[in-house]
matplotlib code that plots the C-alpha trace (Angstrom):
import matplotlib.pyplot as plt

x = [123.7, 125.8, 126.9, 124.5, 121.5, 123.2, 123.7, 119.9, 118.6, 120.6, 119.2, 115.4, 116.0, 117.4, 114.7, 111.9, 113.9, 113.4, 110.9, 107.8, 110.1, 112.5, 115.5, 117.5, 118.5, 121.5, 121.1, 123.9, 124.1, 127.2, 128.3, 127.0, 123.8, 123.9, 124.8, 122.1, 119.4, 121.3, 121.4, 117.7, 116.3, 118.2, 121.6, 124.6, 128.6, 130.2, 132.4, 131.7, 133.4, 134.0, 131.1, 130.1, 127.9, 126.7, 130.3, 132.4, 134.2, 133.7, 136.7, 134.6, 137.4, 138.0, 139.1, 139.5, 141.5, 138.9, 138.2, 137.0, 135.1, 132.7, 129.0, 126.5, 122.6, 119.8, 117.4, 113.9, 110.3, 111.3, 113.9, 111.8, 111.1, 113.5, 116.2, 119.7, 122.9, 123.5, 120.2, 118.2, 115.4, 115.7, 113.7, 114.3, 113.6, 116.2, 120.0, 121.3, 123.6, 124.4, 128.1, 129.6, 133.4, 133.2, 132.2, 128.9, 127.9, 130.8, 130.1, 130.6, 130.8, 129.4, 129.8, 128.2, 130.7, 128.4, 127.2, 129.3, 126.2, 128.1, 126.1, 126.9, 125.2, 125.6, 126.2, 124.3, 123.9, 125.5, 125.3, 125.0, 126.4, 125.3, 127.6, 130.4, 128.7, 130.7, 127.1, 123.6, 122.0, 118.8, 116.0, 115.9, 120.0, 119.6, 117.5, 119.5, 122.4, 120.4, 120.3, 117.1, 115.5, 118.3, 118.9, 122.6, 125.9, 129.6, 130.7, 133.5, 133.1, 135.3, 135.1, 134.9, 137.3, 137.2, 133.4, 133.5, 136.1, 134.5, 131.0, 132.6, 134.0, 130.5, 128.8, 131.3, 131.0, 134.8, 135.9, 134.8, 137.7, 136.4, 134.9, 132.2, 128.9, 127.5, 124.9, 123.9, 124.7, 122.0, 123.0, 123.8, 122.0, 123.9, 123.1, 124.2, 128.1, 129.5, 130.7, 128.8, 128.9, 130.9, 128.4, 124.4, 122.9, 119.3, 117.4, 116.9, 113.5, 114.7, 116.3, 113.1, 112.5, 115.3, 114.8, 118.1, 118.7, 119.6, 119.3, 115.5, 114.9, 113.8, 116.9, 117.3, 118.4, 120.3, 121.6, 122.1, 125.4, 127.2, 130.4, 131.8, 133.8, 131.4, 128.8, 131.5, 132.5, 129.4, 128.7, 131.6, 130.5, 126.9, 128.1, 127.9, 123.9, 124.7, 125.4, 126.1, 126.9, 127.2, 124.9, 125.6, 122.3, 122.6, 119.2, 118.2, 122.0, 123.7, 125.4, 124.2, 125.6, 122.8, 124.0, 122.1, 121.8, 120.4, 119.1, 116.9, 114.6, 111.7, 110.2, 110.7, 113.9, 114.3, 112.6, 114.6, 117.4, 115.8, 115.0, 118.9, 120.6, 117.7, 118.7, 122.3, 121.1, 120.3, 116.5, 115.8, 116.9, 113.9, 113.0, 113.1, 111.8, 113.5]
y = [93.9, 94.9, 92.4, 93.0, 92.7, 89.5, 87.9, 89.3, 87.6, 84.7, 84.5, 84.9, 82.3, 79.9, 80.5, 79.4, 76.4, 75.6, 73.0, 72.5, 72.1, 75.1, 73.2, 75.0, 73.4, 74.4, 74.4, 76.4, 78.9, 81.2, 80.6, 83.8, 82.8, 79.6, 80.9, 83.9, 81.2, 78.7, 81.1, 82.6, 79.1, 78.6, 77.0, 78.0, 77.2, 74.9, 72.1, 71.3, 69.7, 66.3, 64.3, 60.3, 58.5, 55.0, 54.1, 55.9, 59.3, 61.4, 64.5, 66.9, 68.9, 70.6, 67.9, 69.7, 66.4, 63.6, 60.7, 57.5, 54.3, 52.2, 51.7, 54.5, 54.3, 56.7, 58.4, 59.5, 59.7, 59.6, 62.6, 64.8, 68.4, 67.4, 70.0, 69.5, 69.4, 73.4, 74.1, 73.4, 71.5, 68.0, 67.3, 63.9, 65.2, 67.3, 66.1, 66.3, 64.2, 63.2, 62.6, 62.3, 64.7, 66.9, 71.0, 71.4, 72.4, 71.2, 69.4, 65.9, 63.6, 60.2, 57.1, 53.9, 51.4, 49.0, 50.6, 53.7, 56.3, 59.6, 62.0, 65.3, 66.2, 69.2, 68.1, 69.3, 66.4, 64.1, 60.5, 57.6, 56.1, 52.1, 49.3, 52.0, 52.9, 56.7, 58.6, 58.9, 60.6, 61.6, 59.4, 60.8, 60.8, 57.3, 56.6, 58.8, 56.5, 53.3, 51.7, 52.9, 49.8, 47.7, 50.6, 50.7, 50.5, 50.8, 53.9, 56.2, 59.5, 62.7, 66.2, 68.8, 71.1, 74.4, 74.0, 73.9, 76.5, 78.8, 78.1, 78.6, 81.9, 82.6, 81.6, 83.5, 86.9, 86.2, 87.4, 84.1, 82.7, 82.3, 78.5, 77.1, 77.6, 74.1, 72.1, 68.4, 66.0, 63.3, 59.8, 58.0, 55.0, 52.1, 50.3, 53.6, 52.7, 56.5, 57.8, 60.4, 63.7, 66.3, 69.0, 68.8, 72.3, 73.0, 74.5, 78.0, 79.0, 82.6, 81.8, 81.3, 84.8, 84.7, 82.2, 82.0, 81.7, 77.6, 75.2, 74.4, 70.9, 68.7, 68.7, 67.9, 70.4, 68.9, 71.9, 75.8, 76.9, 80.2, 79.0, 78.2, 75.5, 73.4, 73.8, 72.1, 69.4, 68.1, 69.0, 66.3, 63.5, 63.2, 63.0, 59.3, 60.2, 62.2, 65.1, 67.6, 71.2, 74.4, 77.4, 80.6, 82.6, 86.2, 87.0, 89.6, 90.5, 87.4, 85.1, 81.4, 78.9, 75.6, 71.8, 70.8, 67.5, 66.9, 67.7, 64.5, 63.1, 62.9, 63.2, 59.7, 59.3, 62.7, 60.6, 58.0, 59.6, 61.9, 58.9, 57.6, 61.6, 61.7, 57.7, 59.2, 61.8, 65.1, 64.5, 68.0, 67.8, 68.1, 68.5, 71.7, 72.7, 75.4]
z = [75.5, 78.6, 81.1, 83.3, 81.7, 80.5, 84.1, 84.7, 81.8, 82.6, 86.2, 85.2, 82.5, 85.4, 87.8, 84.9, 85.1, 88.2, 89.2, 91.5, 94.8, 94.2, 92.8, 89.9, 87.2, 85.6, 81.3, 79.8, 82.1, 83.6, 87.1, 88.5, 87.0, 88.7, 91.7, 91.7, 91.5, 93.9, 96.5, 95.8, 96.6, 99.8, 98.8, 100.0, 99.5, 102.4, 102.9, 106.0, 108.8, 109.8, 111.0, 112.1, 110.1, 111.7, 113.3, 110.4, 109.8, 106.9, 106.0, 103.8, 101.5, 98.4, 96.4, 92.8, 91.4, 92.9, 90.9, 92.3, 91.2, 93.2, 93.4, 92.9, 94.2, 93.6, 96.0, 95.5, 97.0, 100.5, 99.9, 97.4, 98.6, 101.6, 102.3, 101.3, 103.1, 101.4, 101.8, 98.9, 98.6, 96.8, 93.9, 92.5, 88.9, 88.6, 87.6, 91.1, 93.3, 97.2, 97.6, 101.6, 101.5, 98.7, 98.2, 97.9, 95.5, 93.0, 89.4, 88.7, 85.9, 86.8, 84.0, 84.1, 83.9, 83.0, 79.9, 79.0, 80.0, 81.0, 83.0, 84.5, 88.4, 90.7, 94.0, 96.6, 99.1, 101.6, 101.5, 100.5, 104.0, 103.2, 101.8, 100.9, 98.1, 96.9, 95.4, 95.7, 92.3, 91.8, 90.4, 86.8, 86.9, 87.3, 84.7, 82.2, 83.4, 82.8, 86.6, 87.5, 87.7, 88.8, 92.2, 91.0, 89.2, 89.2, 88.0, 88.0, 89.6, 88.3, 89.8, 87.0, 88.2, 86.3, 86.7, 90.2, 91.5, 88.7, 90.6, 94.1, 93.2, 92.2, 95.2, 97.3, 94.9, 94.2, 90.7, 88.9, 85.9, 82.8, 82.1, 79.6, 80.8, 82.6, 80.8, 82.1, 79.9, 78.6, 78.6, 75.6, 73.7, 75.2, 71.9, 69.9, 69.3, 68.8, 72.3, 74.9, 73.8, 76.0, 75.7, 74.7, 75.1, 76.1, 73.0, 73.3, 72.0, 71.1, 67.9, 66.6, 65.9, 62.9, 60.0, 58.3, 54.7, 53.7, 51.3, 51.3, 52.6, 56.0, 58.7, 61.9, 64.6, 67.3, 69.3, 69.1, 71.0, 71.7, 71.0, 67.6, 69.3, 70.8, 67.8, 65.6, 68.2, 68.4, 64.6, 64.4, 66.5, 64.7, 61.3, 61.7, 61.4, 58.3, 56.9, 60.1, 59.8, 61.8, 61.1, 62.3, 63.4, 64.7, 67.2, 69.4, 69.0, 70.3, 67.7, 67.5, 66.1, 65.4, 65.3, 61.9, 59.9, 56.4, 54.0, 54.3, 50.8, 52.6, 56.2, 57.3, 56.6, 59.3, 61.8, 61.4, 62.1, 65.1, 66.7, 67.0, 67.3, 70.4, 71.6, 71.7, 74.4, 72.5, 74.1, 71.9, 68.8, 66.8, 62.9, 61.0, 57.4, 55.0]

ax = plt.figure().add_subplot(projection="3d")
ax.plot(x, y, z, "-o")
ax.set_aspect("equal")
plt.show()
């Protein structure tokens, strides 16, 4: 499979994903697939110059090292099919965030101090401007993080830097450096006590056309990756759930590599378990049969 057809089917796969409003989301996808599907839906790359909110000045830059904590908010009905500040339109389903200074769009990881929730949001807004607050995330970003209810928390905010220079380059048709394709991040179980994964993948319904040889049973499939490396990271942080493994899966050419637990004695015991790997924030993991 050349590189091309790669970035195509990369692109198509994106634009599936988008929803009702026209807003991409970004599941394990390259940068130039992000940006082919970011620009398609009217976003563009800016950082803007600097502009007066209610009284106050606001210095948008590139700000690859930014961290900050403070209180985050969430926007929703009033904002949804609204455009953005680059040009897309908001959809207040999709993991998506407002912030006033930096590059939009960059990637962000947000954490809930208040209950260790990790989440990771494109930015592709301005705002929030009340009470100092330092972002405004979208309505299902704030209930992955757990303040939905409560309209906000304090939280840390970290620009992801590779992630974001890589999807500049891409917006701008520079040559883009090689980075870990972007996938959002779930929020974890408060009450589960083993930390945030770094990585949850998006199931990928093609692997489906190759059954590979195992030791018959009931398992659970948490994730499929491309990469060895993040299959056996994650492999690693749900063994307290069990038995976790890697197993490698070759189909339609491209190598997989699946996230599995088990076996398990019987099928409620599986459900069990799917119930806490999916509380920890792998919202498709899912049982499988050998």
């Amino acid at each position: 499979m050349n590189a091309q057809y790669i970035l195509a089917f990369s692109a198509l796969a994106f634009l599936s994903a988008c929803s009702s409003t026209g807003t991409p989301e970004l599941s394990g996808l390259t940068p130039q697939a992000q940006a082919v599907a970011i620009t398609q839906h009217g976003g563009t790359y800016k950082v803007g110059n600097p502009y007066k909110i209610m009284g106050k000045w606001y210095y948008p830059k590139e700000d690859y090292s930014y961290s900050e904590v403070g209180i985050a908010s969430w926007y929703g009905e009033d904002f949804h099919a609204k455009k953005t500040a680059n040009g897309e339109k908001y959809d207040m389903n999709t993991l998506t965030a407002a912030h006033r200074t930096l590059p939009l769009p960059s990637i962000v990881r947000v954490t809930n101090l208040e209950n260790g929730r990790s989440l990771v949001l494109r930015v592709n807004d301005r705002g929030p401007y009340a009470k100092d607050r330092i972002i405004d995330i979208s309505k299902r970003g704030a209930q992955l993080l757990g303040y939905q209810t409560k309209g906000t928390a304090k939280v840390r905010v970290e620009i992801l830097a590779e992630e974001s220079r890589a999807l500049k380059a891409a917006m701008l048709g520079e040559d883009v450096p090689s980075v870990a394709t972007f996938t959002p991040i779930p929020a974890a179980s408060a009450s589960v006590s083993t930390p945030t994964p770094e990585s949850v993948p998006t199931y990928t319904p093609q692997e489906e056309s190759e059954s590979v040889v195992a030791q018959s049973g009931t398992y659970i499939q948490a994730a499929a990756f491309t990469q060895r490396n993040l299959a056996d990271g994650l492999s690693g942080r749900l063994s307290s759930f069990g038995d976790s493994f890697v197993v490698p899966a070759t189909v339609n050419g491209v190598r997989y590599y699946r996230v599995r637990i088990g076996p398990f004695s019987n099928t409620e015991a599986a459900y069990e378990t799917l119930s806490k790997v999916k509380n920890y924030g792998i919202s498709d993991a899912r049982i499988v049969h050998e």
